[in-house]
N, C-alpha and C positions, 0 to 999 in steps of 0.2 A: 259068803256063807258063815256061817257061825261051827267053830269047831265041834266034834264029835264030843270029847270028852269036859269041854266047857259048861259049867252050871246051869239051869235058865234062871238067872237072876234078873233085875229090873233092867240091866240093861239090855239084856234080849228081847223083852217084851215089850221095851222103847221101843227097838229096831223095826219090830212086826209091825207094829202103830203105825210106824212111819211109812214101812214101806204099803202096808194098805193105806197109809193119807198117798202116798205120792200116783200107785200104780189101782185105779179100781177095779181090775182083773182081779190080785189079789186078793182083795177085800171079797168080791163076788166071791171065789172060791170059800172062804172062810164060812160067809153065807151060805152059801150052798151045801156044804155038809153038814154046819150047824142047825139048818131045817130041814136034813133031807128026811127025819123021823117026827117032825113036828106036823106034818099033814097041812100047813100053813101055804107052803110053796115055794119053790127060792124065790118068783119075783115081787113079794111082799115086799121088800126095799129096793127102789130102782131111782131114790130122788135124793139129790145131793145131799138134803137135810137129814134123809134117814142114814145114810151112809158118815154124816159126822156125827151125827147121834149116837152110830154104833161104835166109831173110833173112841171118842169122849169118856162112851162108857167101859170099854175096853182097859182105858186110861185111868179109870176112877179108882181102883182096885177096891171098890165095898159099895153094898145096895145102897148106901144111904147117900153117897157121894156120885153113883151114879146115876141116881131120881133125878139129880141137877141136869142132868143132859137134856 
């Protein structure tokens, strides 16, 4: 776990990255709250491509580096 009182700095949000590349439970969850007000659906991403897509972009920290994914 990541301490209570520790920053979230880049390296927290490495951690996260990582642990949705490693675990796709994870990753689902993230998805799944992140659409749950977008009317889309959660299983709009269910294919490994869209799922590094979302890591990548995750990763990118800015639109314009994240267009790259």
């Amino acid at each position: 776990g990541w301490p209570d009182d520790a920053p979230l700095h880049a390296t927290f949000w490495h951690a996260v990255t990582e642990a949705r590349e490693r675990d796709r439970t994870v990753l689902d969850k993230f998805i799944r709250f992140e659409d749950k007000s977008s009317g889309q659906g959660f299983d709009h991403c269910t294919t490994d491509e869209c799922a590094r897509a979302k890591i990548c972009y995750m990763r990118s920290g800015s639109t314009a580096l994240g267009a790259r994914c």
